[in-house]
C-alpha positions as a printed Julia matrix, in Angstrom:
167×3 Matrix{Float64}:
   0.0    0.0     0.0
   2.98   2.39    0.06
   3.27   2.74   -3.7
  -0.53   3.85   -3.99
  -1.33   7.0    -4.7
  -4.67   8.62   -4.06
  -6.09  11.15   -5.95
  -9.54  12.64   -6.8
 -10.93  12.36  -10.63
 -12.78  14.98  -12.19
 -15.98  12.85  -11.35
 -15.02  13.41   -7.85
 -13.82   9.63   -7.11
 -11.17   8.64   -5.46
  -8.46   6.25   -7.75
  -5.61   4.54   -7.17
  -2.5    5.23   -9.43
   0.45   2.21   -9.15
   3.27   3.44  -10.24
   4.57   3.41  -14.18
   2.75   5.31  -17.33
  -0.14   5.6   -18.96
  -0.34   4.92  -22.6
  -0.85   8.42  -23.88
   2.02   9.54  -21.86
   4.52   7.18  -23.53
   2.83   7.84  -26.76
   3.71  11.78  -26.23
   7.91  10.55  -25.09
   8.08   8.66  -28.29
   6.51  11.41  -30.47
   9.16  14.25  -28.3
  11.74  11.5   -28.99
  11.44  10.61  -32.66
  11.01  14.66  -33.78
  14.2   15.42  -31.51
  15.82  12.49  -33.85
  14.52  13.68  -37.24
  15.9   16.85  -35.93
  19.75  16.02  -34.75
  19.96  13.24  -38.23
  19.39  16.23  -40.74
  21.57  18.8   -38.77
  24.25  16.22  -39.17
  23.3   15.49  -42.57
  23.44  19.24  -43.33
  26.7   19.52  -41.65
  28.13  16.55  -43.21
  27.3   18.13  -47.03
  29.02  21.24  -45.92
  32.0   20.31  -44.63
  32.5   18.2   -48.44
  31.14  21.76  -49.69
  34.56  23.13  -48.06
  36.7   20.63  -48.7
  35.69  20.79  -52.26
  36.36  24.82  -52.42
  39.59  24.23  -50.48
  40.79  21.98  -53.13
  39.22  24.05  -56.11
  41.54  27.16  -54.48
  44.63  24.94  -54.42
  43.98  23.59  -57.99
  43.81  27.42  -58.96
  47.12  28.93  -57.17
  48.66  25.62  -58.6
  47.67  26.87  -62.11
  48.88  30.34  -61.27
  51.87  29.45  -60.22
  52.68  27.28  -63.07
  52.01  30.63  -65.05
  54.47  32.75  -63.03
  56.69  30.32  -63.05
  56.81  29.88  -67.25
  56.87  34.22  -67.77
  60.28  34.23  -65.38
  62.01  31.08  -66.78
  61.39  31.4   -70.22
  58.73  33.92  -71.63
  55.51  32.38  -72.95
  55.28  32.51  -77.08
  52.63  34.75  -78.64
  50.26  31.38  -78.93
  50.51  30.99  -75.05
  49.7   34.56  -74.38
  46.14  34.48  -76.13
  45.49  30.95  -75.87
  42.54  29.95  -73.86
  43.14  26.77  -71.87
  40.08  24.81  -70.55
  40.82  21.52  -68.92
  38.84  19.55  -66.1
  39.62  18.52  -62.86
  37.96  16.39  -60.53
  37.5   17.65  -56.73
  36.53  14.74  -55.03
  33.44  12.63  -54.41
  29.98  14.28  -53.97
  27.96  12.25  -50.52
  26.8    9.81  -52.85
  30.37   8.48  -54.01
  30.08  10.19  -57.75
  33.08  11.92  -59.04
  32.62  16.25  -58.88
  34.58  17.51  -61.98
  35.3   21.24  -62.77
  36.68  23.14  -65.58
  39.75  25.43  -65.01
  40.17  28.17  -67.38
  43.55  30.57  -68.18
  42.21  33.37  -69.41
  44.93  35.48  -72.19
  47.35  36.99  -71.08
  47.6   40.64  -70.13
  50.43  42.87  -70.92
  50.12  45.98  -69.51
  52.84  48.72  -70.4
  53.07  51.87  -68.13
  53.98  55.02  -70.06
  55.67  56.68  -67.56
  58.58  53.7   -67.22
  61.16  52.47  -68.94
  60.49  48.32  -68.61
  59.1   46.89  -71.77
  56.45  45.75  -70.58
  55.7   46.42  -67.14
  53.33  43.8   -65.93
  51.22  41.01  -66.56
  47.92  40.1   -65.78
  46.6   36.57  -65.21
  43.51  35.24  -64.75
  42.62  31.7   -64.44
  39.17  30.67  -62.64
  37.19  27.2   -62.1
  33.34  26.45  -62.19
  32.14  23.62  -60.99
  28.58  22.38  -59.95
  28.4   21.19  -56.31
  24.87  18.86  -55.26
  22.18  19.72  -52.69
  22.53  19.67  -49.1
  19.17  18.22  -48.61
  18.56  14.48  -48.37
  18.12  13.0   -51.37
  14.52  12.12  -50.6
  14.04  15.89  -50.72
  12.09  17.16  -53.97
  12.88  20.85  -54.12
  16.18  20.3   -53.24
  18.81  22.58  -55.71
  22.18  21.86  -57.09
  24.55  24.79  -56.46
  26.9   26.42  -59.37
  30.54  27.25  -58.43
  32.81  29.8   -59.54
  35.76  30.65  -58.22
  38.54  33.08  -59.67
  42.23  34.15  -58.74
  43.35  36.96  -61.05
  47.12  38.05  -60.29
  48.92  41.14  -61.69
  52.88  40.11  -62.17
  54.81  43.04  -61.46
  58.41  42.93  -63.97
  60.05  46.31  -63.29
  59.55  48.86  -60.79
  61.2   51.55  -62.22
């Protein structure tokens, strides 16, 4: 009898409760319990597509300094012909694995050449301008069982002026 508890109903009769729950209220913990679980899964699943997101742009940056430097590099050691100045290079590049294991390519582009000549100097020419830049579609963060959910386009671009002569 020490585990009874007495209380009155709204009909004004006494009951007695043993202890444990009623059906309704472990009907309301599951509900509280699976929408706190939809919840946390698609945060993480969110937060797992954008950390590939970054990872992807990380290596998208390094694939475009790598390019760049390549460029600097070929003006100082031996200057580029009049084809390589104008020339517009497109190749692709892959940047990983999207969240569903399929390869995400992009396309790097070197832009021509830019020889810029300052009047006021002596240095034939005085600088160069590069451009290079890479575009590259990434996929949704939303579940795939999603229906509005939306690729995102990519573009990225590193333009450096290369500085011959200061005087």
């Amino acid at each position: 009898m020490k585990n009874r508890k007495r209380f009155l109903t709204t009909n004004g009769f006494l009951h007695h409760r043993h202890g444990g729950v009623t059906f309704v209220e472990l009907m309301v913990g599951f509900l509280i319990v699976s929408i706190a679980s939809v919840a946390i899964t698609s945060g993480i699943y969110i937060a797992h597509g954008l950390l590939i997101r970054e990872r992807h742009k990380e290596l998208a940056i390094q694939l475009l300094k790598g390019e760049m430097s390549y460029w600097l590099g070929r003006i100082h050691v031996s200057f580029p012909s009049p084809n390589e100045m104008v020339q517009r290079e497109r190749r692709q590049v892959t940047l990983g694995h999207d969240q569903a294991g399929n390869p995400l390519n992009g396309i790097i582009t070197r832009y021509p050449i830019q020889v810029i000549d300052d009047p006021d100097t002596k240095a034939q020419p005085d600088w160069f301008e590069i451009k290079v830049d890479i575009e590259y579609t990434e996929n949704a963060l939303e579940p795939p069982f999603v229906h509005q959910a939306h690729t995102k386009p990519v573009h990225l671009e590193l333009i450096c002026p290369m500085i011959l002569s200061t005087g």
